[in-house]
C-alpha positions as CSV (number, residue, x, y, z in Angstrom):
1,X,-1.9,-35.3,-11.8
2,X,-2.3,-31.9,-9.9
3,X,-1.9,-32.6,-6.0
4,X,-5.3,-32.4,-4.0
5,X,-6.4,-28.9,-2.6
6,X,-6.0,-29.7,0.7
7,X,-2.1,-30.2,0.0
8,X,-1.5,-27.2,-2.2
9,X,-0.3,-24.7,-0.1
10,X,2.5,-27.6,1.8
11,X,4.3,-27.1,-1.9
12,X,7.5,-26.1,-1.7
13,X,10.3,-24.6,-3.5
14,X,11.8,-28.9,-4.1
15,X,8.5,-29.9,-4.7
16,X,8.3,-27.2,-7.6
17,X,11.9,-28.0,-8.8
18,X,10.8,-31.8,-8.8
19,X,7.5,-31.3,-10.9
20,X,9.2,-28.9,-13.2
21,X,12.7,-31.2,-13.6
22,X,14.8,-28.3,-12.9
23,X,16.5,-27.3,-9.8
24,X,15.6,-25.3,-7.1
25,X,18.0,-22.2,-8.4
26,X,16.6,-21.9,-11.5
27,X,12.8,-22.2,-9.9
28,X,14.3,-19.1,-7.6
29,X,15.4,-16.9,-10.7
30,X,12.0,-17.6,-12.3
31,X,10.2,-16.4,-9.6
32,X,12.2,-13.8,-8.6
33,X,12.0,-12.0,-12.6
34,X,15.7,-13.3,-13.7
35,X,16.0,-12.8,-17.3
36,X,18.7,-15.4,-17.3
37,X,16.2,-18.6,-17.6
38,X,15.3,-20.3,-21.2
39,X,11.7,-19.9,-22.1
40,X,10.7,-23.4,-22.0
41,X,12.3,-24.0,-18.2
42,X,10.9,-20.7,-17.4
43,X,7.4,-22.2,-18.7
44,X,8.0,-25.6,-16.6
45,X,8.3,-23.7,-13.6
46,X,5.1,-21.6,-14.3
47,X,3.5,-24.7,-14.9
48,X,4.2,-26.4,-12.0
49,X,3.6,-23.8,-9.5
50,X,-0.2,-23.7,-11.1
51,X,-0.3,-27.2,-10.6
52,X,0.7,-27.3,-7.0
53,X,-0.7,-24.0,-6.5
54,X,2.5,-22.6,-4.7
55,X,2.9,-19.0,-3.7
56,X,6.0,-17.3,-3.2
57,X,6.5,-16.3,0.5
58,X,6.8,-12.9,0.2
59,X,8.2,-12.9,3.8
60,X,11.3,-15.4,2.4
61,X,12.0,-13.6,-0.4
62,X,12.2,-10.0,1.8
63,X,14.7,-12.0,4.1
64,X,16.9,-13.4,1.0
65,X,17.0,-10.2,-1.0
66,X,16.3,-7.7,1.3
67,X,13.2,-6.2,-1.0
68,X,9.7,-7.2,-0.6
69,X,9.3,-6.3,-3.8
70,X,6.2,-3.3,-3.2
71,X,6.1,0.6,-3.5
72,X,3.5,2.5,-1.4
73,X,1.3,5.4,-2.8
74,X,-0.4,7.9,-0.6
75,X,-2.6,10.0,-2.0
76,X,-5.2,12.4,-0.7
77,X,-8.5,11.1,-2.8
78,X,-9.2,8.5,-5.2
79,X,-12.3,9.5,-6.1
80,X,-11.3,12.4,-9.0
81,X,-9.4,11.4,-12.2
82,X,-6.4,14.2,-10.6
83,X,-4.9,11.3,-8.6
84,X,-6.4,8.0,-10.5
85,X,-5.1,8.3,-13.5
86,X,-1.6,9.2,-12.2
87,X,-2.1,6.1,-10.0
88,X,-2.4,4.2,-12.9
89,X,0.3,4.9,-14.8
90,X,2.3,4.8,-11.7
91,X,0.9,0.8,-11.1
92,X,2.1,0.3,-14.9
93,X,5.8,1.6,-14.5
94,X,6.4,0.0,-11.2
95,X,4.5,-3.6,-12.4
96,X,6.7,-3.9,-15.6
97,X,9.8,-4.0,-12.9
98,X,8.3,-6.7,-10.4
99,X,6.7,-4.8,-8.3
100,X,3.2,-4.6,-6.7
101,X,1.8,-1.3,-5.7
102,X,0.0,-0.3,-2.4
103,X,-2.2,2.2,-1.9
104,X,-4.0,4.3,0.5
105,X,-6.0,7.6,1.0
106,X,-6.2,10.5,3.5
107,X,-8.6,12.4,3.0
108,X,-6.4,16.0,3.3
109,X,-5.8,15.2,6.7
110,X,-2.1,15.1,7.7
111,X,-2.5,13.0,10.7
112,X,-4.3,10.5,8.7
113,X,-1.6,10.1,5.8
114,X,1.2,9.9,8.7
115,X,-0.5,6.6,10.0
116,X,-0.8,5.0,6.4
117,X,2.5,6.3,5.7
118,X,3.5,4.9,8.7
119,X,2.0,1.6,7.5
120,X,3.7,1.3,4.0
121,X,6.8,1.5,6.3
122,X,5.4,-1.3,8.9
123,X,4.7,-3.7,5.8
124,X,8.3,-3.2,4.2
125,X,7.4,-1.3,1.0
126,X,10.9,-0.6,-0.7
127,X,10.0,2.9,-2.2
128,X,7.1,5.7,-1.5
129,X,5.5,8.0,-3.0
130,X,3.8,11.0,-1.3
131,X,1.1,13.9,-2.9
132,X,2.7,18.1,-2.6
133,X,4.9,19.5,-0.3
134,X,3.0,19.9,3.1
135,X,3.0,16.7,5.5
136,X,3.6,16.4,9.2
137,X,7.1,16.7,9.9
138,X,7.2,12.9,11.6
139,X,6.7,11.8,8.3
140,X,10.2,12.4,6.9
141,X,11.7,11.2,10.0
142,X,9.6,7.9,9.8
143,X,10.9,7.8,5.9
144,X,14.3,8.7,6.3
145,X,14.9,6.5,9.4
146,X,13.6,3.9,7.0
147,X,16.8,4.8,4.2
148,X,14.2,4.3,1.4
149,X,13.6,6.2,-1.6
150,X,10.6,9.0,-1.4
151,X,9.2,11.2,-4.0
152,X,6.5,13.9,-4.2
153,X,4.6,14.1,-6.9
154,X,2.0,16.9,-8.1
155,X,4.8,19.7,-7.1
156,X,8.1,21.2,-7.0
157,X,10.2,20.9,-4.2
158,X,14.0,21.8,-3.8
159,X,13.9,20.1,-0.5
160,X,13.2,16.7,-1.6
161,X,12.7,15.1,-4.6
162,X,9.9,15.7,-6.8
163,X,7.9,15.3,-9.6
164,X,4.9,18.1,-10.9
165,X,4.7,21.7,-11.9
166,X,4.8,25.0,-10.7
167,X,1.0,26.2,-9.7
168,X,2.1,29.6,-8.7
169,X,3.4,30.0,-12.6
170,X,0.3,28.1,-14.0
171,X,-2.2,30.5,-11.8
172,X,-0.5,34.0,-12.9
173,X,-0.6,32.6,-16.7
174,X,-4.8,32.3,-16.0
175,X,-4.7,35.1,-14.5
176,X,-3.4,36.6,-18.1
177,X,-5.8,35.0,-19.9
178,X,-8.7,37.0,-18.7
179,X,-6.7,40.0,-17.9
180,X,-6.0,39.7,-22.0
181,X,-10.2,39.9,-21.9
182,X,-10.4,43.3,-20.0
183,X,-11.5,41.0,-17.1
184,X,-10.9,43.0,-13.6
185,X,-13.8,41.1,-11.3
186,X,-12.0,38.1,-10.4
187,X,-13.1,35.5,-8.2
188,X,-12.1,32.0,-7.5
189,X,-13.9,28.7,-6.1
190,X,-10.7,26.7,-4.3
191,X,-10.4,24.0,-1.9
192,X,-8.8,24.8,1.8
193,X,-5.4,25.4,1.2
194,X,-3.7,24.5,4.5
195,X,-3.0,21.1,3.7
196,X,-3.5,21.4,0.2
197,X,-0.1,23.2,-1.4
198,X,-1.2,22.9,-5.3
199,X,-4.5,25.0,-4.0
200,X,-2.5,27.6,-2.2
201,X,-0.1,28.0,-4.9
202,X,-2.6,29.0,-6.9
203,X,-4.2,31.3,-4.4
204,X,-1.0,33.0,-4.2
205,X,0.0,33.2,-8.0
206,X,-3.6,34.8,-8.9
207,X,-3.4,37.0,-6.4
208,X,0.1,37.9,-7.1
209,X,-0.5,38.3,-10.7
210,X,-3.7,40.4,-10.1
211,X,-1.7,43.4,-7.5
212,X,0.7,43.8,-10.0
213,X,-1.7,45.5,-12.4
214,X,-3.6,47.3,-9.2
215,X,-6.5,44.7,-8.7
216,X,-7.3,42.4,-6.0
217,X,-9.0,39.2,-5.1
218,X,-11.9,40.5,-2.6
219,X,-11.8,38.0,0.4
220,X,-15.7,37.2,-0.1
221,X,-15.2,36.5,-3.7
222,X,-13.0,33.5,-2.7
223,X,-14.8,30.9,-1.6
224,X,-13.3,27.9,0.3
225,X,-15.1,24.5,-0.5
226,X,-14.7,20.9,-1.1
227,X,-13.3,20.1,-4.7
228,X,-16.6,18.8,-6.0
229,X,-19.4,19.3,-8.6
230,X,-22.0,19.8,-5.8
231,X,-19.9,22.0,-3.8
232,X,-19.3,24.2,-7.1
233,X,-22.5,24.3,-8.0
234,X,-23.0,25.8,-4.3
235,X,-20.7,28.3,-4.0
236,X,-21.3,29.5,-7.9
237,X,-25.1,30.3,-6.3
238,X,-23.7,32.0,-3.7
239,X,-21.4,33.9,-6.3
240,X,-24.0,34.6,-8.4
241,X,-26.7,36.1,-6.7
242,X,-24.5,38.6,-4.6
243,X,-25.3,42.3,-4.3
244,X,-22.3,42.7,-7.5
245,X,-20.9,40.1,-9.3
246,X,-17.4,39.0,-11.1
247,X,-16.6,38.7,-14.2
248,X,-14.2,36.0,-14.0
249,X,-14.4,32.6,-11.6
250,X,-11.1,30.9,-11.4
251,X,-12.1,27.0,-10.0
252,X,-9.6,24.9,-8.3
253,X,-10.1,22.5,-10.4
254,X,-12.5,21.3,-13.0
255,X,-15.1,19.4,-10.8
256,X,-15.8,22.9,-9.5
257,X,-15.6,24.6,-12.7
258,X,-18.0,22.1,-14.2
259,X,-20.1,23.0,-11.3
260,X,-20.0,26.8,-12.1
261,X,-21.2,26.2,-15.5
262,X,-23.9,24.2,-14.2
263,X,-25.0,26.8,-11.5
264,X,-25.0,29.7,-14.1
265,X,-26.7,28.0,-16.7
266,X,-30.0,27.6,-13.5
267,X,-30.0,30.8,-12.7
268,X,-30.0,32.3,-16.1
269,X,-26.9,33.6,-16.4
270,X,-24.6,33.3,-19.6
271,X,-20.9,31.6,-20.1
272,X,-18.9,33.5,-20.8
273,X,-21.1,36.9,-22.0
274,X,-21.7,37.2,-18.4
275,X,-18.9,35.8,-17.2
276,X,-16.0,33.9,-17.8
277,X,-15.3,30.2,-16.0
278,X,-11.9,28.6,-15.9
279,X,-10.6,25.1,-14.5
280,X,-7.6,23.4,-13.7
281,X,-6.5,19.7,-15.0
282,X,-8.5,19.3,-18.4
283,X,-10.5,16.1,-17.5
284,X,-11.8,14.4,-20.0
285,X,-15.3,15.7,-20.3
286,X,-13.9,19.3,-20.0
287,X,-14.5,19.4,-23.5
288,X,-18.1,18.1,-23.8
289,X,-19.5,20.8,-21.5
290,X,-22.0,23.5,-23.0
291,X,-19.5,25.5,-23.4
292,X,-16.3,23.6,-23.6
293,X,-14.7,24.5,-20.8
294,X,-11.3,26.6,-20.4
295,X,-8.7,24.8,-18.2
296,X,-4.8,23.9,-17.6
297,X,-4.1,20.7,-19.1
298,X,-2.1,18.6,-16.7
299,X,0.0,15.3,-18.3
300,X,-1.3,13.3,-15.3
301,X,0.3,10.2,-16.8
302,X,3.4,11.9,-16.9
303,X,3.3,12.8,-13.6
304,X,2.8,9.1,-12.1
305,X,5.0,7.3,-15.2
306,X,8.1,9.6,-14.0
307,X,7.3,9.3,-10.3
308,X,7.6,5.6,-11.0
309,X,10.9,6.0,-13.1
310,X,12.5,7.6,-10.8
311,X,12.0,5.1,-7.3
312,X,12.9,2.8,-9.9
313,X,16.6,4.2,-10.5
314,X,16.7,5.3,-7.3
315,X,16.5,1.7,-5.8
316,X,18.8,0.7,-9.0
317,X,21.3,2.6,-7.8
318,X,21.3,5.0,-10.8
319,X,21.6,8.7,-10.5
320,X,18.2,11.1,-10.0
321,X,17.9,14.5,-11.2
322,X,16.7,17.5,-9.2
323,X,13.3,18.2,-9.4
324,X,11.7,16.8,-12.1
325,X,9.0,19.0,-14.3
326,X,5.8,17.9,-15.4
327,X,3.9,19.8,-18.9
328,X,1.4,21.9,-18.9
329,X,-0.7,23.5,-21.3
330,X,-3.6,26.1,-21.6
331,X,-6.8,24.8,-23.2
332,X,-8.9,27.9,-24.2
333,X,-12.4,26.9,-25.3
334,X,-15.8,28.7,-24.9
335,X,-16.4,29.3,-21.8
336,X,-14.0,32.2,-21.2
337,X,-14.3,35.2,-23.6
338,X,-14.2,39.2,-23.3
339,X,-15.5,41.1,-20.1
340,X,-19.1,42.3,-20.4
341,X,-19.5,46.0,-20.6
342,X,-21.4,48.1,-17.7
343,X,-24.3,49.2,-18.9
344,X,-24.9,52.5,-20.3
């Protein structure tokens, strides 16, 4: 008969061995993930931990195998499908090994995703993984005085490992797109890009791509806002209703773009006869927009699934590769087409 509740939490590892009628090393491998158990001991010792309601001490097993068994995540939002559904698929990878993930958010403020990095690192966490290249300094001194394994995902770094893809290549291949449409009015709706490398990446790749062929990105037609559907719908207004307009509106990513569409579509204005709208990520109701919108498809699975593989090996022991590239893919649908003409 299962012990009282007030006793369940005294259980211990010989009270679980006793219940079970195994010993206490083979309760040990079954909690710590052995393989090397038979299923119906294994079961026994499930069975009697329910029954007695015994926990492992996380802070026992830490001290015994030197791994507390967790992996941190810090990411700047959680609010946008760019960093939840990578989070996800990151949980997955890392939970099939044993391990549980923590998580914070920062808010794109570097001084905020020091502390909670600094955090992961006061709980123990065994591996970490970090969003771009651009973070206060302290925090790779915190991570490396730590000796544990670090990646950064949603980029490419050759300073430290990484998993993502190149934003300055993805911009410029946009940037063809609606060059290939006789556009030569570009502007774009981004998010501020001093802590946000994938955002300045892009910056610099359309307006890289766009001097080569003798055009520019006029500093008023890029507008600096936060990466939402309100905040696009703001600054497409303020676009819009300009003394001249562009043909072409390049959105950070597709919150803003779905924005755009919706702040055209109020003040009369058609997509894309009188002007083209792009986004960036392909979430999942990029599609069902009126028009479907045009965007870069990012594998945001990949990204997290491969940032888990790799703190994996690393803490296996196994050898990493170099940077580690993520796919992308342009989506063209209807809402980018051919430049209008100038009257006349």
């Amino acid at each position: 008969m299962p012990q009282p509740p007030a006793l369940l939490s005294r259980a211990g590892l010989r009270d679980v061995a006793r219940r079970a009628g195994v010993s206490t090393a083979t309760v040990s491998r079954v909690l710590n993930g052995s393989a090397a158990v038979r299923d119906d001991k294994r079961r026994a010792v499930q069975r009697a931990c329910d029954e007695l309601g015994y926990v492992l001490n996380a802070a026992a097993r830490t001290l015994s195998s030197r791994r507390s068994m967790t992996i941190g995540a810090v990411v700047p939002t959680l609010a946008t499908e760019t960093f939840s559904r990578p989070l996800a698929a990151f949980q997955q990878t890392v939970h099939r090994a044993g391990y549980t993930l923590l998580v914070a958010s920062f808010g794109f403020d570097a001084q905020v995703e020091l502390k909670e990095v600094q955090t992961m690192l006061e709980h123990g966490v065994d591996a970490l993984m970090v969003v771009g290249r651009t973070h206060d300094p302290k925090m790779w001194q915190l991570i490396e005085s730590k000796r544990i394994p670090c990646v950064q995902a949603w980029a490419q770094d050759s300073q430290h490992p990484s998993v993502g893809f190149d934003n300055v290549a993805v911009a410029r291949q946009m940037v063809d797109h609606l060059l290939a449409f006789g556009h030569r009015r570009f502007a774009m709706l981004v998010g501020e890009p001093s802590f946000n490398d994938r955002v300045g990446d892009r910056i610099i790749g359309t307006q890289a791509r766009l001097a080569e062929v003798g055009l520019e990105l006029p500093p008023h037609w890029r507008l600096e806002t936060n990466l939402t559907l309100e905040d696009g719908i703001a600054a497409m207004r303020q676009l819009l209703q300009g003394p001249t307009r562009p043909t072409a509106v390049i959105c950070a990513n597709d919150l803003l773009a779905f924005g755009a569409l919706l702040a055209a579509r109020s003040l009369g204005v058609r997509v894309p006869e009188d002007v083209s709208v792009v986004g960036f990520n392909d979430f999942d109701y990029a599609r069902h927009m009126s028009p479907p919108l045009t965007t870069f498809r990012v594998e945001l699975e990949q990204i997290g699934a491969s940032a888990g593989t790799y703190l994996l090996d690393a803490l296996a022991g196994k050898p990493r590769p170099g940077p580690i590239e993520t796919a992308t893919e342009l989506i063209v649908r209807g809402s980018s087409g051919p430049a209008p003409q100038p009257p006349g």
